[in-house]
GUPAPA-983292 format. One record per residue: residue in one letter; z, x, y of N, C-alpha, C in turn. Coordinates in steps of 0.2 Angstrom, whole numbers. Each point is the difference from the previous one (the first is absolute). Layout:
<atoms>
- A/Z/X/Y/Z/X/Y/Z/X/Y
...
</atoms>
This chain:
<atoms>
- X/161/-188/11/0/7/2/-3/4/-5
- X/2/1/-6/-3/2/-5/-8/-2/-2
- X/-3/-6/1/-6/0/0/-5/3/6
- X/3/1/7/-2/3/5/-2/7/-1
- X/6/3/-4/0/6/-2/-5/3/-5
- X/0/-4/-5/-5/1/-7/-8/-1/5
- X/-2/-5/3/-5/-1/3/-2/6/6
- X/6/2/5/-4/7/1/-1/6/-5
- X/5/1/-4/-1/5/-5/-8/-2/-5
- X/-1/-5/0/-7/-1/-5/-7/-1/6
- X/3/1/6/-5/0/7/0/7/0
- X/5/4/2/-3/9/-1/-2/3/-8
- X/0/-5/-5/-2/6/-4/-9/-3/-2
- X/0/-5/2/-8/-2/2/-3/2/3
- X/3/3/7/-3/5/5/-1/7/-1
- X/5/2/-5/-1/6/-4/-5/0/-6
- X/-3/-5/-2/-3/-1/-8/-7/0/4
- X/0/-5/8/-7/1/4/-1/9/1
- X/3/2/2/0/6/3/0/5/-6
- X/1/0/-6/-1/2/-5/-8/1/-3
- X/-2/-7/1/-4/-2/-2/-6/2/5
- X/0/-1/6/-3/1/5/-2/10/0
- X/5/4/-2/1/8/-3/-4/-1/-6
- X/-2/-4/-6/-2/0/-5/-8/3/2
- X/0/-7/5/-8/-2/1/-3/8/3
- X/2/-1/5/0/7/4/-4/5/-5
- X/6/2/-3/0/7/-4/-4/-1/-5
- X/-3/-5/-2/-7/-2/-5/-3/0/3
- X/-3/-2/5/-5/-2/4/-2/8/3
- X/5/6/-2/-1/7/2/-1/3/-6
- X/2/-2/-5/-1/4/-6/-6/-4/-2
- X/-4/-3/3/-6/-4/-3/-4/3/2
- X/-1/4/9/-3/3/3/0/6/-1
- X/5/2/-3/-1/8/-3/-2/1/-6
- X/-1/-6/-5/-5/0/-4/-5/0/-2
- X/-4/-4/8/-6/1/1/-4/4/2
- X/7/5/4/-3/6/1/0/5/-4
- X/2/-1/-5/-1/5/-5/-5/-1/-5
- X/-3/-7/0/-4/-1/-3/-7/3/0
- X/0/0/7/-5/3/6/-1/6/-2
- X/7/3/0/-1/7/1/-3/4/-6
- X/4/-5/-7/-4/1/-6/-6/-1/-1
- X/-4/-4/2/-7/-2/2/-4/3/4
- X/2/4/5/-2/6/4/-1/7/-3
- X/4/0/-8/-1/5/-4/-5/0/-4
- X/-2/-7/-3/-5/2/-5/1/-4/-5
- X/6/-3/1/5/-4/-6/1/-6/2
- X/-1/-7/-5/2/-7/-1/7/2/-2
- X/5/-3/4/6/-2/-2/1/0/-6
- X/-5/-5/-3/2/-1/-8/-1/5/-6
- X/-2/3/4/-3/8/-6/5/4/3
- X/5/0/5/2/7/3/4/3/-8
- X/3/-4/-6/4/5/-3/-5/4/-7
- X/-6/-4/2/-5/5/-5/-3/3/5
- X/0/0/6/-2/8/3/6/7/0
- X/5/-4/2/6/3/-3/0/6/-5
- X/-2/-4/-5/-1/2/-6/-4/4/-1
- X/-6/-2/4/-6/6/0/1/7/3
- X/4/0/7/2/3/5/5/7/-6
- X/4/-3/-3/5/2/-4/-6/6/-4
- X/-2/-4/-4/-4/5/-4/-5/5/2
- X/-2/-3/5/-4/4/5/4/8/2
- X/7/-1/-1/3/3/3/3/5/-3
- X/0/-2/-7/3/3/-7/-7/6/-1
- X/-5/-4/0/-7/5/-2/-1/7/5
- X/1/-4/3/-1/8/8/5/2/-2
- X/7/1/1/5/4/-2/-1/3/-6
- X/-1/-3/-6/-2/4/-6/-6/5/0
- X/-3/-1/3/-8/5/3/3/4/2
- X/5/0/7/2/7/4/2/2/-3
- X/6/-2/-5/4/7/-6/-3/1/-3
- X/-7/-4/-2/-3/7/-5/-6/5/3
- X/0/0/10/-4/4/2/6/6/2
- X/5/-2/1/6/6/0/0/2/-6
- X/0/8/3/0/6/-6/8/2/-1
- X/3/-6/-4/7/2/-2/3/6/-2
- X/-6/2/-4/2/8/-6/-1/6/5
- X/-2/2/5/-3/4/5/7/-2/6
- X/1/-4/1/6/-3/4/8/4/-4
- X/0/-1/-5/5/1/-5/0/8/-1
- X/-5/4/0/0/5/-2/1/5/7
- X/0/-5/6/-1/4/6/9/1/0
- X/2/-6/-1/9/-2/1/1/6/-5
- X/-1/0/-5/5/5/-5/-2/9/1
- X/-5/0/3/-4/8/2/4/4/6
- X/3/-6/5/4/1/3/7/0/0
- X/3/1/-5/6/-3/0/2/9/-6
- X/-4/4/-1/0/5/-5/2/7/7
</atoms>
């Protein structure tokens, strides 16, 4: 009786390890296709995969430069002087 019993127990958890396994595949076989579509979609932009974090990186400083440009086309001292002219 006892070996009956070990023998279903080691039969459901085989059917649980298929079924586990069977969820693995799955869920790879979806996270493999959303990889590809991402790859796509980075290659629709102008970017090989393999350079995306030196575009990255480009992108960044690109973005640093512009922003330092626009503070130095705002007239701070003219801004500053409006606030305290008003406050009198």
């Amino acid at each position: 009786m006892d070996l009956e019993k070990k023998l279903n127990n080691l039969n459901e958890s085989l059917k649980k390890a298929q079924d586990l396994r069977y969820r693995a595949d799955a869920r790879k076989e979806s996270l493999l296709k959303q990889k590809e579509e991402l790859i796509e979609e980075i290659r629709g932009e102008g970017v090989e995969p393999e350079k995306i974090q030196e575009e990255i990186e480009s992108l960044e400083k690109e973005i640093k430069r512009l922003t330092d440009e626009v503070e130095k086309l705002i007239p701070w001292d003219i801004l500053a002087e409006g606030d305290n002219g008003g406050k009198a």
